[in-house]
C-alpha positions as CSV (number, residue, x, y, z in Angstrom):
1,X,0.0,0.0,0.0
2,X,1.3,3.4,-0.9
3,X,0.2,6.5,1.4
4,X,0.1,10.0,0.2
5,X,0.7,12.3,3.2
6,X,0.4,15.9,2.9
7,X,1.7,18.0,5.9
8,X,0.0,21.4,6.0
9,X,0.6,24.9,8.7
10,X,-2.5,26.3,8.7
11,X,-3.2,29.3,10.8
12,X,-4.7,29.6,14.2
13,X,-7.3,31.8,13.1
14,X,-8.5,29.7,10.2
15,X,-7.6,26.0,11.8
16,X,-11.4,25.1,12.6
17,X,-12.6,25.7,9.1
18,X,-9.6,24.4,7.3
19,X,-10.9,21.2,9.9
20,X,-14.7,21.3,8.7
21,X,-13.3,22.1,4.6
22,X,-11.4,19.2,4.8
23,X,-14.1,16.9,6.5
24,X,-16.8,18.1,3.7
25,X,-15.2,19.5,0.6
26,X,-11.9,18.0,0.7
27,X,-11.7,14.2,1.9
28,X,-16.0,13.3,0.2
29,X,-14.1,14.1,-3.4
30,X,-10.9,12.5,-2.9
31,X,-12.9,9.7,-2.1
32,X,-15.7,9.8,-4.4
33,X,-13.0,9.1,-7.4
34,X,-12.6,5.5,-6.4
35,X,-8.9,6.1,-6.3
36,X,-7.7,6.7,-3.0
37,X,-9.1,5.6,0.6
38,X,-8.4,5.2,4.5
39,X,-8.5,9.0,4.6
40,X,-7.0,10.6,8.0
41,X,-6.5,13.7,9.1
42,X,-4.5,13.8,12.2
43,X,-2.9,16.8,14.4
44,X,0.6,17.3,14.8
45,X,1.4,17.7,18.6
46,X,3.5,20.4,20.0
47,X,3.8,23.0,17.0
48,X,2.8,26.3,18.0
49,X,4.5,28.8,15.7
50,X,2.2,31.1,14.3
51,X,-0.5,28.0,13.3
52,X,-1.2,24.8,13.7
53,X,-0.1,21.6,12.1
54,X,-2.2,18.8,10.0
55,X,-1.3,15.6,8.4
56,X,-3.5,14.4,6.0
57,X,-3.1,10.7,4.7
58,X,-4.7,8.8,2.1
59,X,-3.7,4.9,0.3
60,X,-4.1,3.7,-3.0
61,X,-2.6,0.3,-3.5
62,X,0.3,1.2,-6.7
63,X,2.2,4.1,-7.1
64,X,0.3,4.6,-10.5
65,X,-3.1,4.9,-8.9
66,X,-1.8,7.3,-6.5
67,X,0.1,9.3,-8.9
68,X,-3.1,9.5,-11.3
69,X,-5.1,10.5,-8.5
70,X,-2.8,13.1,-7.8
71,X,-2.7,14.5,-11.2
72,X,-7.0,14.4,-11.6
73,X,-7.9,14.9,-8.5
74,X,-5.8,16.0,-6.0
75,X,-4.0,19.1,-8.4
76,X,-7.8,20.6,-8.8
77,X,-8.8,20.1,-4.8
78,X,-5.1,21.8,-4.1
79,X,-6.3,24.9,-6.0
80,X,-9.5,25.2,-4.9
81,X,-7.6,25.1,-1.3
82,X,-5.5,27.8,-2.6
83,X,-8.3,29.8,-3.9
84,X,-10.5,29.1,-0.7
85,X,-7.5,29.8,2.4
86,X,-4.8,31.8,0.6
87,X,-1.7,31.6,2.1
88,X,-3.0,31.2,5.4
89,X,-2.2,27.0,4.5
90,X,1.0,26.0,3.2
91,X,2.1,22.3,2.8
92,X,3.8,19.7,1.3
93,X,3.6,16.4,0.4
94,X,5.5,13.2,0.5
95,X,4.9,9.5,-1.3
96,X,5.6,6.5,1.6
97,X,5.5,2.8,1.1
98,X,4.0,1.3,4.0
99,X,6.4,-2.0,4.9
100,X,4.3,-4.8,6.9
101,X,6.4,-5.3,10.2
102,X,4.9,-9.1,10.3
């Protein structure tokens, strides 16, 4: 399985609609296009500068299918962020191959 984490800093003053945004704009239509799953958004502890921190992470089983979902999907939800929050989120994201400890 292949996980697509995307690390944002989102501002204090903005954090609890960024929260409800990505609960029901953001994570329905990543969904909804059947290439992606297991969404998670998850707080990063103990960053205070300025903002707080999220980690959003999503699976596809291949590279390929997370890469296409990327290109389709993800490019026109990171511009509608963009157009929606400004540069009050910043992030970047990362490709990870999850390795089965067992």
């Amino acid at each position: 399985m292949i996980v697509y984490n995307t690390t944002y800093h989102v501002d204090c003053d903005i954090s609890g609609d960024f929260i409800d945004w990505m609960r029901h704009h953001y994570v329905p239509q990543a969904i909804a296009s059947g290439l992606v799953e297991s969404p998670r958004l998850l707080r990063l502890m103990g960053h205070k500068e300025g903002g707080a921190c999220f980690a959003l992470q999503l699976e596809a089983p291949t590279l390929g299918q997370l890469q296409r979902w990327n290109q389709a999907v993800g490019k026109r939800l990171h511009e509608e962020m963009t157009r929606r929050f400004g540069t009050k989120v910043a992030g970047f994201a990362t490709f990870m191959e999850n390795i089965d400890l067992e």
